[in-house]
N, C-alpha and C positions, 0 to 999 in steps of 0.2 A: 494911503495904503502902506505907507513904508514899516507906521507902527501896527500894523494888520500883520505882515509877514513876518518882523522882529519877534512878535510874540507867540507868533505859530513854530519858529523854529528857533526859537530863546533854547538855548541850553542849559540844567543847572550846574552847579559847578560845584553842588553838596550833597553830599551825603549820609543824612543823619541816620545809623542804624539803630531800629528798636529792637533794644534785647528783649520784650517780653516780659520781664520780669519784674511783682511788682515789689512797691514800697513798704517798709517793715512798718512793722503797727507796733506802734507804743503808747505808753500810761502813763498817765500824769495824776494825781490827785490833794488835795489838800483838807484838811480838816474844818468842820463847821465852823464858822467865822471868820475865816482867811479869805483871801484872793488866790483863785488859781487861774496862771498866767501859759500859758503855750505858745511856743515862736519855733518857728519853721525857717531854715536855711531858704536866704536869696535865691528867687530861680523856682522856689517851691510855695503851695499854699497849703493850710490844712484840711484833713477829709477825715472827718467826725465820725467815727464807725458806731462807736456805744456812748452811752454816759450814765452813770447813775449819781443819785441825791439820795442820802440815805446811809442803810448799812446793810452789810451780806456776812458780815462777819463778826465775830467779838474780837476781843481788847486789845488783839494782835498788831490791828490800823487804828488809830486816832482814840489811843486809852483815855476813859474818864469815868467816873464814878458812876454817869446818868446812860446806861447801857443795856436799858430792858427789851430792848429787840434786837435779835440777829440775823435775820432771817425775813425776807418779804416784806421788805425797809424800803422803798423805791418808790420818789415822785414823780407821777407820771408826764408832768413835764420836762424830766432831767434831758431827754436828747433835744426836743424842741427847742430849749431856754438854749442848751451850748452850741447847738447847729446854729438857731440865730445871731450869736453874739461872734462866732467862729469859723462858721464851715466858709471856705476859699477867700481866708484872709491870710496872710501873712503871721502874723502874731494875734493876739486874743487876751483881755481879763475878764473873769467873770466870777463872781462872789458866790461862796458856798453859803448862802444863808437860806432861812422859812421864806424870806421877803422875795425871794428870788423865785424859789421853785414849789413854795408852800412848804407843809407840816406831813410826810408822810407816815411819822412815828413820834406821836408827841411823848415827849420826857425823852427820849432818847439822843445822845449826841451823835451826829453825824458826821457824813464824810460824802464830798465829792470827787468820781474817779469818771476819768474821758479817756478812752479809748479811741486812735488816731494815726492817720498816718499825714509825712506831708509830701504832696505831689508833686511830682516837677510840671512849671507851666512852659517848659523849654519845645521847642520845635520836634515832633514824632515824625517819623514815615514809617507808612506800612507798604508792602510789597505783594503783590501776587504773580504769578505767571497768564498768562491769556489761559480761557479755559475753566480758573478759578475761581474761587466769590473771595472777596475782602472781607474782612470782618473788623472793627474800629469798636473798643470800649474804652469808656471812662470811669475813673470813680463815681459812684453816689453823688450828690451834691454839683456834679462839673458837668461841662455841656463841652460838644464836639464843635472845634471853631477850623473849618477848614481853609486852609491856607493858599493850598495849591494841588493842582492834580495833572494827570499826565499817563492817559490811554494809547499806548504807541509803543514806540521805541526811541531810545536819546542817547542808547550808548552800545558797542558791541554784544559779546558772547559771554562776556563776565558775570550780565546778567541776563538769569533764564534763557540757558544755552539751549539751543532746537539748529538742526540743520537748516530751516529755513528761514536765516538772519539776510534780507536781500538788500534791506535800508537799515542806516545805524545810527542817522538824524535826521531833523524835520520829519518826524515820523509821528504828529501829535492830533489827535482827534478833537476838533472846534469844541463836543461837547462838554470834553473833559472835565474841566473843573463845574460846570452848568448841571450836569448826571448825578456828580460826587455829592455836590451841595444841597441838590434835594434830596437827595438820601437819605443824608447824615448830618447837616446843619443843623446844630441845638439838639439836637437827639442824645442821649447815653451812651447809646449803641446804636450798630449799624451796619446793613450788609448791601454788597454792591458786587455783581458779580462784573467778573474783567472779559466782556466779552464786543464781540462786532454789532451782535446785537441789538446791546444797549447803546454803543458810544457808534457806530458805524465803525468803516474800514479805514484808516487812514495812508496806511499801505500795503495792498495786497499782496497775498506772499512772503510776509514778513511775520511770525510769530512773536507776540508783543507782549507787554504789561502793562501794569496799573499798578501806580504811586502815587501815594496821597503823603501830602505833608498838613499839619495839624497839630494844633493845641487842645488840651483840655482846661476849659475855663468854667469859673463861678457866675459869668455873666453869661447871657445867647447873645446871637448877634442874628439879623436878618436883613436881606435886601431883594429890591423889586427894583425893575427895569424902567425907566422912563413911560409916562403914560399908564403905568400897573397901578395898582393900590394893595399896599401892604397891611396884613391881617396880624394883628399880633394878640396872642391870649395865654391864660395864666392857668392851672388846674383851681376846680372848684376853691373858694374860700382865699384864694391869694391873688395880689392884685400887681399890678402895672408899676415898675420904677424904670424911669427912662437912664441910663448912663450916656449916652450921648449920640449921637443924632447926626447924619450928613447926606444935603444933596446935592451932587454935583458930579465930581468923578475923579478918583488919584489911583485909577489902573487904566490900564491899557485893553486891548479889545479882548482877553481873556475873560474879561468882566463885561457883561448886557452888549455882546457885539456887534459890532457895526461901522457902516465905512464912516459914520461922521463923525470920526474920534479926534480933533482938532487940540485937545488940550488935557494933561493931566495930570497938571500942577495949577497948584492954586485955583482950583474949581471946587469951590465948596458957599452954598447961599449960606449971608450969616443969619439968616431966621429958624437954621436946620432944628435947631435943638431946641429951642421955646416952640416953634410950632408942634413938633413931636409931643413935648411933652404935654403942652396945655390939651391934646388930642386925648392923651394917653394915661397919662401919671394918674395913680391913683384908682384905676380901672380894670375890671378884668377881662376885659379886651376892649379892641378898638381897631378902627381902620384908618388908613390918613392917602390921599392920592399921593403920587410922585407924578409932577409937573410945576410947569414953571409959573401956572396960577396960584397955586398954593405957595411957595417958597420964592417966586424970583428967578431969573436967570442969570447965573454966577460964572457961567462961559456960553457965551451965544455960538449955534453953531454943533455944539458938540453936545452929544446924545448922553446923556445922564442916566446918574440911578438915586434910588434913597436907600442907606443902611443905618441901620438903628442899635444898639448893643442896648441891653435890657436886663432887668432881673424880675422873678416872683417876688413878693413877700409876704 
């Protein structure tokens, strides 16, 4: 019980403010037969807005003698081809050729332009007052990977000041981060209103909040509680890439809780990720149980989950 109550009235000791505000969009492009290369500052990945193959312009971009189209020049592969070689990677190359993205203007010399911003994958928190709905967006391409959440109160009148502040810690609703995570886990977007409602009461009398902290990633991530079976699927035409795979447990009862939480280090089966995948890869959905017939028991005693991180392709 001792890591039951730690994690009911855990403190944070950060706080990361979201300005709101987002990333500039920039343009890259290179002339038919080059490589055009895009890197993105540590800490960030790229988010593929446009792309075209082709031309929209005369001589001005990529002059050459073979320039009989200016206008309604664009292979209708251009954003598919660069989102897949690029969208939430770090850096990117990808060749401006016919062999790449086809012929949309034969005779005519071309040009590839991407349009782009790069995102930070650094730690967000959003903030509401009780009362409120949360609202959580990511670029295009990136999925909501939530971190941590926290329906209550954990600190005075600094935030969301109301006469009736009665508690100013241990003031955190069991469901919290459990509510957040089906909301918004691998979603775009997403809204969660901060209310008693939805999370219960966890100090009455007290006028509260809701803080989520969260990344936007290029991969999802999902998990189920010991004994669940997790459902993972992909939109029509795209299929199942596992990135890696764990059953066991390295949280504390914030995560699948309960009192038999005996261990949460070094609990992890090492069949996590060949089982997953051999279920999964390649697939456009799949089911796989979480229990220790399927995987092993990697801490006897203490109540498990399976989380999986995945991509479409």
């Amino acid at each position: 019980m001792g890591v039951l109550t730690h994690s009911l009235c855990i403190a944070v000791l950060y706080y990361a403010a979201f300005s709101g505000t987002s990333a500039q969009l920039q343009t890259s492009f290179v002339c038919e037969g080059k490589t055009l290369t895009i890197e993105c500052p540590s800490g960030t990945t790229i988010d593929v807005e446009d792309a075209l193959y082709g031309r929209d312009r005369g001589p001005s971009v990529c002059n050459h003698r073979s320039i009989r189209v200016t206008s309604g020049c664009k292979a209708s592969t251009s954003l598919s081809r660069v989102r897949d070689a690029c969208q939430g990677e770090t850096s990117c190359q990808i060749s401006a050729s016919n062999r790449v993205f086809g012929d949309p203007c034969v005779g005519t010399y071309k040009f590839l332009r991407v349009e782009y911003k790069c995102i930070s994958t650094e730690l967000q928190t959003s903030l509401v007052c009780e009362g409120k709905t949360l609202t959580i967006e990511c670029p295009s391409g990136t999925y909501i990977d939530v971190e941590y959440a926290l329906y209550g109160r954990d600190r005075g009148p600094s935030v969301c000041n109301h006469p009736s502040i009665r508690v100013t810690s241990c003031c955190q609703s069991s469901t919290s981060l459990s509510r957040v995570w089906n909301a918004c886990q691998g979603e775009t977007s997403c809204q969660i209103s901060a209310s008693n409602h939805v999370f219960g009461d966890p100090c009455v009398n007290t006028y509260k909040f809701l803080r989520v902290e969260y990344k936007c990633r290029s991969v999802r991530r999902a998990r189920v509680c010991e004994s669940g079976n997790l459902s993972l699927h992909c939109p029509y035409g795209q299929v199942l890439n596992i990135v890696g795979a764990s059953y066991g447990r390295n949280a504390g009862s914030e995560v699948c809780p309960s009192p038999s939480i005996r261990q949460i280090s070094n609990c992890r089966a090492a069949s996590s990720s060949h089982v997953v995948s051999s279920a999964c890869n390649g697939k456009n959905a799949c089911h796989v149980s979480a229990n220790n017939g399927v995987f092993g028991d990697p801490c006897v005693g203490t109540y498990k989950y399976l989380e999986v991180e995945y991509s479409c392709n």
